[in-house]
C-alpha positions as CSV (number, residue, x, y, z in Angstrom):
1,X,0.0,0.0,0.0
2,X,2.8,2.4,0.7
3,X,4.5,1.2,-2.8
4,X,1.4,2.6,-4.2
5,X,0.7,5.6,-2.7
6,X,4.4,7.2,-3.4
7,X,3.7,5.8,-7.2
8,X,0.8,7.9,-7.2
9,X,2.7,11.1,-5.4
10,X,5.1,10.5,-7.6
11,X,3.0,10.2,-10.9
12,X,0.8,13.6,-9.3
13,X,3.9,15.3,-9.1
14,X,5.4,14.3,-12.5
15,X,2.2,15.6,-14.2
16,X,1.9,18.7,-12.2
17,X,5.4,19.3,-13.3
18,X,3.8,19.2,-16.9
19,X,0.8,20.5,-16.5
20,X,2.2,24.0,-17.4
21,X,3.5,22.8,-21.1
22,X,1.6,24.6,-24.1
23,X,1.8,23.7,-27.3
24,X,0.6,25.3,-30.7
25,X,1.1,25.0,-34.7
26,X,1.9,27.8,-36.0
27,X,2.2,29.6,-39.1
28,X,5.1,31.8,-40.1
29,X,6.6,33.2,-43.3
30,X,10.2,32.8,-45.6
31,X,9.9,35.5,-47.9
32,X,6.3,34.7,-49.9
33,X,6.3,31.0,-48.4
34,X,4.1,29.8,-46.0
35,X,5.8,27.6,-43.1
36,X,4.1,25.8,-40.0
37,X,5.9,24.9,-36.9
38,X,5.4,24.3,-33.6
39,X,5.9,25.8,-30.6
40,X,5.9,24.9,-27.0
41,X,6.8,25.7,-23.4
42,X,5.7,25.8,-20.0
43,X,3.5,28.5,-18.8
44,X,4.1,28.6,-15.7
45,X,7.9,29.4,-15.3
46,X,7.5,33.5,-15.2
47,X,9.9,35.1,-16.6
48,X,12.6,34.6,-19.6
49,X,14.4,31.4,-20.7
50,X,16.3,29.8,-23.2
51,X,15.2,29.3,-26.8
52,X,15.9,26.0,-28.6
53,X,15.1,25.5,-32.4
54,X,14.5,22.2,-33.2
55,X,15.2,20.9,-37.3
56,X,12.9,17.8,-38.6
57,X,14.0,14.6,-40.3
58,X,13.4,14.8,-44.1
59,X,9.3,14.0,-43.7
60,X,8.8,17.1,-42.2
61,X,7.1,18.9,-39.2
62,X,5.7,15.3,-37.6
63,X,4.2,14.0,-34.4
64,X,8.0,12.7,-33.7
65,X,9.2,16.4,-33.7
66,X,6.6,17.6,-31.9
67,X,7.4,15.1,-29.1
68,X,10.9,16.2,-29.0
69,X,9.8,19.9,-28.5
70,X,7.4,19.3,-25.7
71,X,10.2,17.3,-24.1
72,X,12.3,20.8,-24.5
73,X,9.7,22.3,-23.0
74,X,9.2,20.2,-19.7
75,X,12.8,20.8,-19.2
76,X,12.1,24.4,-18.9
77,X,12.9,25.9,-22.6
78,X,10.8,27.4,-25.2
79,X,11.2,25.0,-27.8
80,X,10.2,25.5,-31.8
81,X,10.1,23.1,-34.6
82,X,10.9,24.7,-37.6
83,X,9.8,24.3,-41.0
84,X,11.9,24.0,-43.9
85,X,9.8,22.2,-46.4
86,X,6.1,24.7,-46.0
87,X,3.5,24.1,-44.8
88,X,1.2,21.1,-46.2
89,X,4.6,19.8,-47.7
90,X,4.9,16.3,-45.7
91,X,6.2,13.7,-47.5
92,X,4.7,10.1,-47.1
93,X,7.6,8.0,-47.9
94,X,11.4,7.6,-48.5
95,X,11.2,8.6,-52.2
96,X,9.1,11.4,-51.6
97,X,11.1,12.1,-48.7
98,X,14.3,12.0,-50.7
99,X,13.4,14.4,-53.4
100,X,12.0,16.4,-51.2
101,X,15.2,16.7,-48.9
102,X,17.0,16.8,-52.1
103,X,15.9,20.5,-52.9
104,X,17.5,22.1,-49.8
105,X,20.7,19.3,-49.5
106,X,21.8,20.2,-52.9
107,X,25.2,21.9,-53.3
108,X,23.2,25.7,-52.9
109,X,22.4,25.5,-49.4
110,X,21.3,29.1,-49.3
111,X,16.9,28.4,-49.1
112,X,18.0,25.5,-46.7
113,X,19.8,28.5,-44.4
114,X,17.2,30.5,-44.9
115,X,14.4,28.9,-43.9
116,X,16.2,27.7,-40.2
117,X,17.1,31.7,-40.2
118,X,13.7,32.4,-40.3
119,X,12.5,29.6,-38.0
120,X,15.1,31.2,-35.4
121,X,13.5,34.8,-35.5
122,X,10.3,33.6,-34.8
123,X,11.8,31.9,-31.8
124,X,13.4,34.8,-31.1
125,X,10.1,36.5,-31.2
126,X,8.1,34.7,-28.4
127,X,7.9,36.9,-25.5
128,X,9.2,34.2,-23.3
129,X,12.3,33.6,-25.0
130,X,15.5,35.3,-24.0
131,X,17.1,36.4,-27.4
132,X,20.2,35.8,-26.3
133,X,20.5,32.5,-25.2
134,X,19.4,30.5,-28.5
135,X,20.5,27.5,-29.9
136,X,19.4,24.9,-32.7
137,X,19.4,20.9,-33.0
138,X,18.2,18.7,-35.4
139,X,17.6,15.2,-36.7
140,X,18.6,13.3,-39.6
141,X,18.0,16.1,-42.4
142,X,17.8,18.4,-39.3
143,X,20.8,18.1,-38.2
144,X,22.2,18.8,-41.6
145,X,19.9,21.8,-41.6
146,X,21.4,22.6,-38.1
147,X,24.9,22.4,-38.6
148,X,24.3,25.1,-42.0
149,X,22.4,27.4,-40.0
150,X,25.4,28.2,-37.9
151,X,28.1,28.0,-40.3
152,X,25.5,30.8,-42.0
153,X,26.7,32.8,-38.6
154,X,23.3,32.5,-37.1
155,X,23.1,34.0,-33.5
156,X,23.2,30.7,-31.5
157,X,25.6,30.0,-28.8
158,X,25.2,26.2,-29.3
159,X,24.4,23.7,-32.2
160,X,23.7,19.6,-32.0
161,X,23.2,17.4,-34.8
162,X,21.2,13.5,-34.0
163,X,22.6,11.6,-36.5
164,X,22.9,14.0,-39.1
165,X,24.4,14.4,-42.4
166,X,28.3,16.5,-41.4
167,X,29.1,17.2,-45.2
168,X,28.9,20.9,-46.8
169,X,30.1,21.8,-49.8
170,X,31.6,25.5,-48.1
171,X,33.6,23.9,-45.7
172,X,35.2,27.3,-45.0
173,X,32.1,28.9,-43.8
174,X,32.5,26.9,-40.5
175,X,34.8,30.2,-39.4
176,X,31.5,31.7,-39.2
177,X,29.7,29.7,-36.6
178,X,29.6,31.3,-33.2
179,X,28.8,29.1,-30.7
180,X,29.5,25.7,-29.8
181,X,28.8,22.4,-31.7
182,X,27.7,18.7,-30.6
183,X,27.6,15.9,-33.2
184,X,25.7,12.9,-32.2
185,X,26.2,9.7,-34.2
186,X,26.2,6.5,-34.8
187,X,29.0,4.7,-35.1
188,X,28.0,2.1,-37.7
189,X,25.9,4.4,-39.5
190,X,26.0,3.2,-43.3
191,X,24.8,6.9,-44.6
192,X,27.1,9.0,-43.2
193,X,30.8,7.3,-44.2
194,X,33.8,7.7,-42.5
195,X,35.4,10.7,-44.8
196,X,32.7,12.7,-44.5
197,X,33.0,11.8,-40.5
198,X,36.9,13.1,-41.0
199,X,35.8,16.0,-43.1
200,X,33.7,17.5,-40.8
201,X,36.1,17.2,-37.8
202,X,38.7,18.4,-40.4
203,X,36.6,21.5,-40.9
204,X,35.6,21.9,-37.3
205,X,39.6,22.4,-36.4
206,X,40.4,24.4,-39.3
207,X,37.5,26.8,-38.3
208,X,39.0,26.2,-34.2
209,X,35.5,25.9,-33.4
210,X,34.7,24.6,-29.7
211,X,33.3,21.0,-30.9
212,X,32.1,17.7,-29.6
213,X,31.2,14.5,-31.2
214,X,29.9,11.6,-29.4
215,X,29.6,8.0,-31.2
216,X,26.9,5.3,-30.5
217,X,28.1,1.3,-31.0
218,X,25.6,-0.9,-32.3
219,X,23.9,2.4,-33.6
220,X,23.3,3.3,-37.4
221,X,21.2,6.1,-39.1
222,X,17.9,7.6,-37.5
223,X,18.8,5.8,-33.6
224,X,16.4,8.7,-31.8
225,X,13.1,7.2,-33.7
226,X,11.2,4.6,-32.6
227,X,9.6,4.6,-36.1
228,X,12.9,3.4,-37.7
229,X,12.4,0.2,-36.7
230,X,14.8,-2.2,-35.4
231,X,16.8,-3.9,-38.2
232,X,20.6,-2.4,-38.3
233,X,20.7,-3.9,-41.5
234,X,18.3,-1.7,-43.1
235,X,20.9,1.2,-42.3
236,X,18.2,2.9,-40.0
237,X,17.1,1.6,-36.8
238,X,15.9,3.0,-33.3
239,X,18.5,1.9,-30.7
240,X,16.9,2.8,-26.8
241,X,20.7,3.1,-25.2
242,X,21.7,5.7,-28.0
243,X,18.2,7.5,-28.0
244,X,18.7,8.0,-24.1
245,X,22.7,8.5,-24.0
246,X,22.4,11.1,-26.7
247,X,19.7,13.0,-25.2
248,X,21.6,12.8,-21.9
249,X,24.5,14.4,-23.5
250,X,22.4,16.7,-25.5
251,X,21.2,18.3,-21.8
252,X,24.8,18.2,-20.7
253,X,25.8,20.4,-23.7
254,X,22.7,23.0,-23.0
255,X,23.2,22.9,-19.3
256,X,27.0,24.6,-20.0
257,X,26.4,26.9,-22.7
258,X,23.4,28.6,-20.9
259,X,25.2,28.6,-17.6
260,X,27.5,31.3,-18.3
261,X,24.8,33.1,-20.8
């Protein structure tokens, strides 16, 4: 009986820690285009607070993202998913998906910049938000997104890429980014090969950015999502320890570049 009753303290308290979260779709702009993301944070922390923008995987603004954001939000940021694709644009499979991604992975990577600079003003933008403590992560696609929003120069003290694509094709522009970066992979991921790997830590000591990159055994492409599956031999599969050790590190990583901000 006393087993129970702390399980049900404990689950009360855990949902009044939540109970403050809000979250909306909403519609924004990128020059004539017509974007929907998704905001969310908890009401009831007064005050200012960190902004994080978050970078979907190449289907677009989905329930996965969404998750991700809340969970941003329960840890006491305002959290945005961005959109890069516009809105109604949601790919339903892997080709669509592909030639969708395609358009904004391309070797002009200026629309791809644009559209996370413009999903990072209207972070900026929420009263609650602190416009001076931002940063950007992304997954998959994101985190390619991610990584060119900062070498764009983009006002963020911090960057993380999930299992993201590392290759640009303006390596040099990494003298540009500000902050600091976090690259999460996996280390048998089949999509991202190992030259691009050393390419992008090339660049990230050329540039003497302050960088990070963790690796994941056992993990290939797309480890965060549950959707992925489970079959390493597919190239994509959800992995639980990576998922979890990633996200760990991922708080880490915000934890120090907010402290001194």
């Amino acid at each position: 009986m006393k087993r129970y009753l702390l399980a049900l303290m404990m689950t009360l308290v855990a949902q009044g820690a939540s109970a403050g979260v809000v979250g909306q779709n909403v519609d924004y702009r990128q020059g004539d285009t017509v974007l929907e993301g998704y905001v969310a944070y908890d009401d009831s922390i007064k005050g200012t607070r960190p902004g994080i923008l978050v970078i979907h995987e190449w289907t677009g603004v989905t329930a996965y993202e969404k998750m991700r954001v809340e969970q941003l939000a329960k840890l006491g940021y305002v959290a945005f998913a961005a959109d890069i694709y516009g809105k109604g644009v949601r790919p339903t499979g892997p080709e669509q998906a592909a030639k969708e991604a395609g358009k904004y992975r391309g070797n002009d990577r200026s629309l791809l910049r644009a559209r996370g600079a413009a999903g990072l003003a209207r972070l900026a933008s929420y009263p609650q938000v602190d416009p001076k403590r931002l940063a950007v992560m992304g997954y998959c696609f994101g985190g390619t997104a991610a990584l060119e929003l900062a070498r764009s120069g983009a006002d963020v003290l911090g960057t993380v890429s999930f299992h993201g694509g590392l290759s640009t094709p303006n390596p040099a522009d990494a003298r540009n980014i500000r902050g600091k970066v976090l690259a999460l992979h996996g280390a048998d991921d089949p999509y991202v090969k190992a030259d691009e790997v050393a390419a992008f830590q090339k660049e990230m000591r050329d540039a003497k950015v302050d960088w990070q990159m963790n690796f994941y055994g056992n993990a290939v492409h797309s480890f965060t999502n549950p959707k992925s599956g489970n079959d390493n031999s597919k190239g994509a599969a959800y992995n639980e320890k990576a998922d979890r050790r990633s996200f760990e590190a991922m708080k880490l990583f915000f934890n120090e570049i907010f402290a001194t901000h």
